[in-house]
C-alpha positions in Angstrom: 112.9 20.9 180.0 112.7 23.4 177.2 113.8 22.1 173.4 117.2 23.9 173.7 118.4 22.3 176.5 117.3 18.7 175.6 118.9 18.9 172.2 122.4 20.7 174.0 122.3 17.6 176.7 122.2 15.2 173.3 124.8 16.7 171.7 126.8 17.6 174.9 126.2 13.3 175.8 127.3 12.5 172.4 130.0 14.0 171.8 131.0 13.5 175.4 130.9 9.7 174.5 133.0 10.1 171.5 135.6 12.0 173.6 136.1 9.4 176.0 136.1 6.8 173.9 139.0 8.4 171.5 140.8 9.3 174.8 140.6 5.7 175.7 142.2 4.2 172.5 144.7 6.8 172.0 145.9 6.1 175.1 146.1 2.4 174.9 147.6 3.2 171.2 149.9 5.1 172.8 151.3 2.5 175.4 151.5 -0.2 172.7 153.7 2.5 170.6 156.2 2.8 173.2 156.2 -0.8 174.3 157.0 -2.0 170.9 160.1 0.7 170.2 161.4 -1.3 173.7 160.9 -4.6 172.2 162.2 -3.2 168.7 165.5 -1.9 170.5 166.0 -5.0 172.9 165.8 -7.1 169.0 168.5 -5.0 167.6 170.6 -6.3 170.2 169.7 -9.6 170.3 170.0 -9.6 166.4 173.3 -7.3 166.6 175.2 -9.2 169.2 174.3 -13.1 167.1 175.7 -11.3 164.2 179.0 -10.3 166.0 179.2 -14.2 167.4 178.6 -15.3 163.8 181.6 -13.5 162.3 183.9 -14.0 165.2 182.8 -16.6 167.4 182.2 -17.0 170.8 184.8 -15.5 173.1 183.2 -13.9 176.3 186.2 -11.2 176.6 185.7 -10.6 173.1 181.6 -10.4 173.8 182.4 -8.0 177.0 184.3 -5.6 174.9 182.2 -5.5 172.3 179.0 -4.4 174.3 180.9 -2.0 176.0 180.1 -0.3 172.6 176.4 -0.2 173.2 174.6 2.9 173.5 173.1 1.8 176.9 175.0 0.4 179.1 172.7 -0.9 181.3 171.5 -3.4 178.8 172.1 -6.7 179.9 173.0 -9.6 177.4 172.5 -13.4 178.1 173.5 -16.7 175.9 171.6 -19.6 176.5 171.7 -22.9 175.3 168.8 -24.7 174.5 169.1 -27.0 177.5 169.1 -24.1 179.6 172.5 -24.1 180.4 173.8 -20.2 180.5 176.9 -19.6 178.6 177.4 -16.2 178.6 175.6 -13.2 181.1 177.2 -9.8 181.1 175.7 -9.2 184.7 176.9 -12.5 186.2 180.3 -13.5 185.2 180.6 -16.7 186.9 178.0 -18.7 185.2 178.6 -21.8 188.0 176.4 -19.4 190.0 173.6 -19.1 187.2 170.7 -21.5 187.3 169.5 -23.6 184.3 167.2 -21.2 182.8 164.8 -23.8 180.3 161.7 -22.7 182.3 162.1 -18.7 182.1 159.0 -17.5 180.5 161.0 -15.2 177.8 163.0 -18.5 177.0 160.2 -20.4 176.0 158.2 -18.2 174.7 161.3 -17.6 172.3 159.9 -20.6 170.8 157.3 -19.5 168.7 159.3 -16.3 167.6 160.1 -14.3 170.0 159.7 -13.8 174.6 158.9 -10.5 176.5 158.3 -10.7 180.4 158.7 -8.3 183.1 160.1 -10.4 186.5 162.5 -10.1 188.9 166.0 -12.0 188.0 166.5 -15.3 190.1 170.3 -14.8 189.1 170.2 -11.3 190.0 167.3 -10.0 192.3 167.0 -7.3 190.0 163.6 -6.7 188.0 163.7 -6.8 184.4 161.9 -5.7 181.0 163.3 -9.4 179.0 163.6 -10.0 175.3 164.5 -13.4 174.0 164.8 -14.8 170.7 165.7 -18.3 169.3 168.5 -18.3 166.6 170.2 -21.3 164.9 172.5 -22.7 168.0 171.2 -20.5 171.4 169.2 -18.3 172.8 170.4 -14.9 173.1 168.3 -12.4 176.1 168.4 -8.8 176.0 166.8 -6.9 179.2 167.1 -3.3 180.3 166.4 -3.2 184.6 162.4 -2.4 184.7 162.9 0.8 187.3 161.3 4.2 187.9 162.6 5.1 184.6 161.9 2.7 181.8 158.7 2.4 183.3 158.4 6.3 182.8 159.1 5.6 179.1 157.3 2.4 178.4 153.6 4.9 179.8 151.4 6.9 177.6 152.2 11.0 177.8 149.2 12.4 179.2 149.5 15.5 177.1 146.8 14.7 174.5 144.0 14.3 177.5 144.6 18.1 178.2 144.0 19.1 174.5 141.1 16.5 174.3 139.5 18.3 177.4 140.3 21.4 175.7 138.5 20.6 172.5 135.3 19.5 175.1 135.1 22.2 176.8 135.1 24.3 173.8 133.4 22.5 172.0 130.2 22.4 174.7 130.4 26.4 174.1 130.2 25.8 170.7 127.2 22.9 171.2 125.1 25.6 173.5 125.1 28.7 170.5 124.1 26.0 167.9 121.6 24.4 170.0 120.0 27.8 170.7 119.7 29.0 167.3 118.2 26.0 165.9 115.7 25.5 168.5 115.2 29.4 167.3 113.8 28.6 164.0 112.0 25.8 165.0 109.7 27.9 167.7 109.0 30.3 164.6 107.7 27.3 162.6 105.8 26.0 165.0 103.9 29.7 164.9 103.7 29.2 161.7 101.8 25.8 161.6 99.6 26.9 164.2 98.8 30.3 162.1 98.3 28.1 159.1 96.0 25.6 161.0 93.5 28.3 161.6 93.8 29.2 158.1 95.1 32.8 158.7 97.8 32.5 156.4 97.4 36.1 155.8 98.8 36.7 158.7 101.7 34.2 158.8 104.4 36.6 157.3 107.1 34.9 159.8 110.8 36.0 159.5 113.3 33.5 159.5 116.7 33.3 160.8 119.4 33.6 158.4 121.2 30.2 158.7 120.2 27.1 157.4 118.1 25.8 159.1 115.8 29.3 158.7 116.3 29.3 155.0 114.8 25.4 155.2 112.1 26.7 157.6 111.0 29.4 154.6 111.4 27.0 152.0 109.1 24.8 154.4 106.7 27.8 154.6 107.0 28.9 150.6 106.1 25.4 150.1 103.2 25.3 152.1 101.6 28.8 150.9 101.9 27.3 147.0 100.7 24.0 147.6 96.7 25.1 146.5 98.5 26.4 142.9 99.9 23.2 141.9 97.0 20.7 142.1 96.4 21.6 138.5 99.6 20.7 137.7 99.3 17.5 139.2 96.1 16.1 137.5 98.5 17.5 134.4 101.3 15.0 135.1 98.9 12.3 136.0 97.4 12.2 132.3 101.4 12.2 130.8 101.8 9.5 133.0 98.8 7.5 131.6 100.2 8.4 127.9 103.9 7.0 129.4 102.3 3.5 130.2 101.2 2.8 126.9 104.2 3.6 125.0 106.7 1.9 128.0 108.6 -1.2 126.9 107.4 -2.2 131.1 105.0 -4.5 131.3 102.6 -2.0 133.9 99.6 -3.0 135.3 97.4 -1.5 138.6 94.9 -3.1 139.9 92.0 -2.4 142.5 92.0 -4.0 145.9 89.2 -6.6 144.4 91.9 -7.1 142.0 90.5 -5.3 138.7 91.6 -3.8 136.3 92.1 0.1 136.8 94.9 0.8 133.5 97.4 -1.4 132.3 100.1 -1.5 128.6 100.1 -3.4 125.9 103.1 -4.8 127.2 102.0 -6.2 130.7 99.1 -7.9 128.2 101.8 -9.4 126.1 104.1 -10.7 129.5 101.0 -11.8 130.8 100.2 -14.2 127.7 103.5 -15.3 128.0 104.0 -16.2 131.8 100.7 -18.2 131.5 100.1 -21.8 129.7 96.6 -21.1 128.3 95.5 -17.8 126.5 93.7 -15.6 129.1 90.8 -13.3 128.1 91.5 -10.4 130.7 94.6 -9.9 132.6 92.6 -10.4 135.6 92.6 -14.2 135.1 96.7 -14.2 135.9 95.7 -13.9 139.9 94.9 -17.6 139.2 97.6 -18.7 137.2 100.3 -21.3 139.7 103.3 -19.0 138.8 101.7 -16.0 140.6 100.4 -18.2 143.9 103.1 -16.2 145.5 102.6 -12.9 144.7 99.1 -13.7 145.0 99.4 -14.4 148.3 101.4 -11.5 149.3 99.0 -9.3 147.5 96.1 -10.6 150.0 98.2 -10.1 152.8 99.2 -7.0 152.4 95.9 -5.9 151.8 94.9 -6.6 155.6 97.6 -4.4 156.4 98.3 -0.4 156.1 100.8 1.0 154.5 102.8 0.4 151.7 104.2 -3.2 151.1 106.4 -3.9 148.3 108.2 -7.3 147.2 109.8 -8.7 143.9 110.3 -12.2 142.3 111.8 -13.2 139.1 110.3 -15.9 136.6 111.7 -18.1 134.3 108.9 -19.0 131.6 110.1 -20.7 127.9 113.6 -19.6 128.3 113.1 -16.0 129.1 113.5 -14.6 132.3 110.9 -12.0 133.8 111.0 -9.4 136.7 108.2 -9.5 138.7 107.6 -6.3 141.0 103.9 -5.7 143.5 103.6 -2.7 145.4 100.9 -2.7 147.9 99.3 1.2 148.4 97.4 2.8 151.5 94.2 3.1 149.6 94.1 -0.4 148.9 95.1 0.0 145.2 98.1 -2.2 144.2 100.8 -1.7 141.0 102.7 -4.7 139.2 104.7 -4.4 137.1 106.4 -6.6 134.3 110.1 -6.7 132.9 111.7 -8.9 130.2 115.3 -9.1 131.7 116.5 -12.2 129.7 119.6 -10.6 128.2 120.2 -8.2 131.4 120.4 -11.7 133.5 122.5 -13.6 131.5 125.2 -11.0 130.5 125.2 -10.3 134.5 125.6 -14.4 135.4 128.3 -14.1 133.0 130.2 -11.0 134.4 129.3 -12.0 138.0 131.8 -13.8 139.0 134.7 -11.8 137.1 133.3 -8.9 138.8 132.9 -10.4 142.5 136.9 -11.1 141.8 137.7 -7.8 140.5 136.5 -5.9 143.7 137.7 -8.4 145.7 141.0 -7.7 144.7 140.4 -3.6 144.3 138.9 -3.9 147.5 142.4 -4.5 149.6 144.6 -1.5 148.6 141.7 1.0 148.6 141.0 0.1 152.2 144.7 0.1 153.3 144.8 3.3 151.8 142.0 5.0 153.0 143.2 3.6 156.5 146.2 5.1 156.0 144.9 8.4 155.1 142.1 8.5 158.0 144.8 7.9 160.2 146.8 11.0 158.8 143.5 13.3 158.9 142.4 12.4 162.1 145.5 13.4 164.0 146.6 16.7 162.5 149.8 16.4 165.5 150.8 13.2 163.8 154.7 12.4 164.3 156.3 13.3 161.1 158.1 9.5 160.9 154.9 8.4 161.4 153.0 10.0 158.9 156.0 9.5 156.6 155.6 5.3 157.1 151.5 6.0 156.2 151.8 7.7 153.3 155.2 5.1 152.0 152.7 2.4 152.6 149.8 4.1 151.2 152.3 5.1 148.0 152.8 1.5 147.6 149.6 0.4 148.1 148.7 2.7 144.7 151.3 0.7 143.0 149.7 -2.5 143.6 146.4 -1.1 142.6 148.1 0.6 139.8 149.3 -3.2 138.4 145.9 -4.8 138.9 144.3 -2.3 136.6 147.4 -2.7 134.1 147.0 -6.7 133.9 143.3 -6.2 134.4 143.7 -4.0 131.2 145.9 -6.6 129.8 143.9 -9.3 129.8 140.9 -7.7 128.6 143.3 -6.5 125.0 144.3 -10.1 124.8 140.7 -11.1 125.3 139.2 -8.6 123.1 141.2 -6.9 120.9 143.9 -8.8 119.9 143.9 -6.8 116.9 145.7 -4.2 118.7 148.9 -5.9 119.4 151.2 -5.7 115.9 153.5 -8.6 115.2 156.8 -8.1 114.2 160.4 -10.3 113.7 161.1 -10.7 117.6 164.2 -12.7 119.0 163.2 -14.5 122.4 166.9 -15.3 123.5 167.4 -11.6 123.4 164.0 -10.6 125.4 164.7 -12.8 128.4 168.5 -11.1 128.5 166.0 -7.8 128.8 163.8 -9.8 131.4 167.0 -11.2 133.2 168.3 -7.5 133.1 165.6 -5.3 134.6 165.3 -7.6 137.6 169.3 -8.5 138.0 169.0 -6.3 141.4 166.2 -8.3 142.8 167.2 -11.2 141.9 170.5 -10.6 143.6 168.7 -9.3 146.7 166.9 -12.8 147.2 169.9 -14.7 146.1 168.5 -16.5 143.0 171.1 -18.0 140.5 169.8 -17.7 137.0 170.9 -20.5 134.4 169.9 -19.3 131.1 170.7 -22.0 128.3 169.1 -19.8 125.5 171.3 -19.6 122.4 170.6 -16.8 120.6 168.9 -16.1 118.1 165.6 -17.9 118.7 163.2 -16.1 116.2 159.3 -16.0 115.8 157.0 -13.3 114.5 155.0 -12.3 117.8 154.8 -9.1 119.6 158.0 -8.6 121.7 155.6 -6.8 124.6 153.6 -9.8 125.3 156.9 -12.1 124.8 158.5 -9.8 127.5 155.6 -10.6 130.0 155.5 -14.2 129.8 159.3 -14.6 131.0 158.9 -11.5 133.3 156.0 -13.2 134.8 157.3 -16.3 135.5 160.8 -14.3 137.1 158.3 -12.3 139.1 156.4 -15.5 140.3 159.4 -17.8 141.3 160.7 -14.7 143.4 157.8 -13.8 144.8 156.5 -17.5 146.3 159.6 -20.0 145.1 161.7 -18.3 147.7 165.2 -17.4 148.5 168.5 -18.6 147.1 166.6 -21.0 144.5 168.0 -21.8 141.0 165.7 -20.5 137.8 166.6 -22.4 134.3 165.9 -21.2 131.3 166.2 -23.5 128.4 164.5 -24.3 124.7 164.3 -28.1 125.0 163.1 -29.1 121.5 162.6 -27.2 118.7 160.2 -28.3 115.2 159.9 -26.4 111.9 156.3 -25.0 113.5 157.5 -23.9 117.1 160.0 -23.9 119.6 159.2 -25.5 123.0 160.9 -23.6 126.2 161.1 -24.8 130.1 160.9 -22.4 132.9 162.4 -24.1 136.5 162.9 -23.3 139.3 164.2 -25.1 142.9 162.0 -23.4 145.2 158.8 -25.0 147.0 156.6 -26.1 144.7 153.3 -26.3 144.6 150.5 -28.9 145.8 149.3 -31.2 143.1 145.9 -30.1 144.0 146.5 -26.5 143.0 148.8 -27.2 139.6 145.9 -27.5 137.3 144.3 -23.9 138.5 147.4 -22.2 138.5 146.4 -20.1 135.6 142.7 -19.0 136.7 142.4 -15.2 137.2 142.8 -14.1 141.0 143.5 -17.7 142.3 146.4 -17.9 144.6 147.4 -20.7 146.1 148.4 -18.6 149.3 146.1 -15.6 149.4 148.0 -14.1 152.6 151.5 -14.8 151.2 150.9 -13.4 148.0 148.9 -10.1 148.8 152.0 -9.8 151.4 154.2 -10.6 147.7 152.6 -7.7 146.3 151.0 -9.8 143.4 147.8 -9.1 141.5 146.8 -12.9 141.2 146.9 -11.9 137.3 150.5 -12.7 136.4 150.1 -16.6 135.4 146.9 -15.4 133.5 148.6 -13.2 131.5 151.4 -15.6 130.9 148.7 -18.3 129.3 146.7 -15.8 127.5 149.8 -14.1 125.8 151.3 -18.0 124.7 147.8 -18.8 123.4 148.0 -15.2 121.6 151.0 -16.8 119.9 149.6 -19.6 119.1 151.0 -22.0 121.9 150.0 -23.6 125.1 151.5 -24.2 128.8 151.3 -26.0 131.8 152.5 -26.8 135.2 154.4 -29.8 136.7 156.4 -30.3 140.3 159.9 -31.6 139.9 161.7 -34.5 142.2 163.2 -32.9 145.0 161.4 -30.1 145.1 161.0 -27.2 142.8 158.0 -25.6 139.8 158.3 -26.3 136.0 156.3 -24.5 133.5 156.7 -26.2 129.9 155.3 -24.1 127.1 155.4 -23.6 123.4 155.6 -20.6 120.9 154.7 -20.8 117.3 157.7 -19.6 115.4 155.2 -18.3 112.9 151.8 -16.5 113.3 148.8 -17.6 111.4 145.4 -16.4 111.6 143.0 -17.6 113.6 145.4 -19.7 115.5 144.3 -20.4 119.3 145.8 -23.3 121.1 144.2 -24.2 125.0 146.7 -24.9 127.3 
């Protein structure tokens, strides 16, 4: 089989592959779309019709007239109560005749959120598409009859497979033309190298395609024809690199395979003298030293073996901390090499773990992101809903990233340059009315009652933008993970000529005892799910400690009886230099 024709069936095969394979997932993509805005309709009336029993009760004439209202009609609405017993069916109206329904599968599968089956009714003889859910007092069904119809709807539209097929069959066209052409330049290089093989390069003046892969096949060529001109310039760079050795702050040494000495720096003399516990006359004498029996040894292994070998090890020798690097050559020649990376090493043990936690944390909106967008490029015929809900979520996944670098940014001014954040006459009562003010909307929307018993004015010389975050912080914390219709109360409990001391409660869940005294670590969350669902950066508490130790204070956390979160910190009323206080 000629070249062409091998490299067309490998694309062809390929890409084949890739075709099916997308076919396959957009399909089942496609089902799972339409079965879940079934499941999301059959919800709206299970949630719509418990609402309507909520306000007015439950009256079955009341019930009947009220569905009549329903967009389908054919939707079918059952009460159950958790014994089973039926209450209320709008297929059946004498319930006497309706069996106890505990053991449908919907019912009890209702139990752990929500039921979906597809089974013919017992009551009925009719098959259905069933939705249950559990709410506070019953069970309420909605089902839709599973005919010719619904199961029309709840399939995957075949339409993409014909534009798929489309796109094959084109592209196969398109795979044949490219496969020919390169296979074109690579028959005219092989001319070439058979030309330059019997050394009539004279006569090896080949003309290229002109495509890419002929302009590399003439580079390939150019190459070739100049390769006699630049051996001077290679014993040329081969003496600068001698002259680079000796003035390199690397420790370099290389070495022949009976493991002399062919050139080695000042340096790799001086690393040497270091690494070992006697003076040593000639660096050859550190192939016997214990803290190179390892590279020793893979040295003489390497040297049995061809090709190049290559490893590294690092060294710790009178507090200093070396990198060790051997590589192995085909000749038989080896090269090791020395570096002092004591400072390197120890900045990076300190940074490591700050840095692990950074992209950690970066790492979960840039992938949702990019999800999101891949999703959007990779189906140009996206629904415009559709691509509306990726790019919202995408939008908002750029606003959590967006925080994390602000508190990241945050923290790292309070850390390091405190200097930047002027101090000025600042009244606390009236920067938690600010706090209290910007977020009255949410905290209506998750029905928290807000008790603030500060008593204006409560002065200190701080920096009012740091003072705003510690209060909005501890708001933003108690909605995010206290949860709904809590109590937050805001009080200063004591107050001394040198600082006033505030409590922050609230009535929500709490928090494990186990977890209180790591509450203010960077990036720890006690619920890492919950609170990436919360939207949080896992920096707000560790802003809130860092900006009451900026003003010369400290904090802590504490569990109250009967449930609920109590932060009790201090603020200096008035700054002095150098004052730090640990919570």
């Amino acid at each position: 089989m000629k070249l062409n024709s091998r490299l067309f069936l490998y694309f062809f095969t390929t890409f084949l592959a890739l075709v099916v394979v997308i076919a396959f997932f957009q399909y089942q993509r496609e089902k799972d779309f339409r079965t879940e805005q079934l499941d999301q309709l059959l919800s709206t009336y299970n949630h719509t019709v418990n609402r309507y029993i909520e306000l007015n009760g439950f009256n079955q004439e009341s019930l009947n007239d009220f569905l009549r209202v329903l967009p389908d009609s054919s939707v079918r609405i059952t009460v159950v109560q958790f014994n089973g017993d039926v209450v209320y069916d709008s297929y059946v109206t004498d319930e006497t005749r309706l069996e106890n329904h505990a053991l449908r599968p919907e019912i009890q599968a209702a139990n752990e959120g929500k039921g979906v089956s597809i089974r013919k009714s017992g009551s009925t003889g009719i098959e259905f598409y069933y939705l249950a859910h559990r709410f506070q007092h019953y069970y309420i069904r909605s089902a839709l009859p599973y005919n010719v119809s619904l199961a029309a709807a709840l399939s995957a539209n075949m339409y993409f497979l014909y534009i798929i097929f489309l796109v094959l069959a084109a592209a196969s066209i398109v795979l044949f033309f490219i496969s020919k052409n390169i296979t074109r330049s690579i028959d005219r290089l092989q001319l070439f190298l058979q030309k330059a093989e019997d050394e009539q390069m004279e006569e090896a003046n080949i003309i290229f395609p002109k495509d890419q892969l002929g302009q590399i096949s003439a580079n390939i060529v150019k190459t070739y024809k100049n390769l006699w001109q630049t051996q001077w310039q290679v014993r040329r760079e081969r003496e600068k690199l001698i002259q680079h050795l000796q003035i390199s702050q690397e420790g370099l040494g290389i070495f022949s395979s009976e493991k002399k000495e062919i050139l080695v720096n000042t340096h790799f003399t001086l690393y040497a003298q270091i690494l070992s516990d006697k003076e040593i006359a000639s660096v050859d004498e550190i192939f016997y030293l214990p803290e190179f029996a390892e590279l020793n040894k893979f040295i003489d292994d390497s040297l049995k073996q061809k090709g190049i070998q290559r490893k590294r090890l690092q060294l710790e020798k009178g507090g200093r901390i070396f990198l060790i690097q051997a590589i192995v050559f085909k000749d038989a020649t080896f090269e090791i090499s020395i570096n002092d990376i004591t400072i390197q090493e120890q900045e990076n043990r300190l940074k490591r773990q700050l840095t692990q936690n950074i992209s950690h944390e970066l790492k979960t909106p840039v992938s949702s992101i990019m999800g999101y967008m891949e999703s959007i490029l990779n189906n140009p015929g996206l629904d415009p809903d559709r691509m509306n809900f990726f790019i919202e979520r995408s939008f908002q996944q750029a606003q959590r990233l967006t925080s994390l670098l602000q508190d990241i940014s945050t923290l790292n001014k309070i850390d390091e340059s405190k200097e930047i954040f002027e101090k000025a006459q600042v009244d606390i009562a009236e920067t938690v009315k600010d706090v209290l003010q910007d977020v009255h909307l949410q905290l209506e929307e998750k029905g928290v009652i807000v008790e603030n018993k500060l008593i204006a004015p409560l002065p200190v010389q701080g920096n009012r933008s740091l003072l705003y975050s510690i209060f909005r912080n501890l708001t933003d914390n108690a909605m995010a993970y206290a949860g709904s219709n809590i109590t937050l109360r805001i009080e200063c409990y004591r107050e001394d000529p040198e600082y006033y001391y505030f409590s922050f409660t609230d009535t929500g869940v709490g928090v494990k005892e186990e977890h209180l005294s790591r509450l203010f670590e960077r990036f720890y969350r006690v619920d890492k799910g919950r609170s990436r669902k919360a939207g949080g950066t896992g920096l707000g508490l560790a802003i809130v400690k860092n900006a009451v130790i900026f003003h010369g204070g400290s904090i802590s956390a504490k569990n109250i009886p009967g449930g609920g979160l109590n932060f009790i910190f201090s603020i200096r009323k008035h700054q002095e230099a150098g004052t730090s206080n640990q919570a």
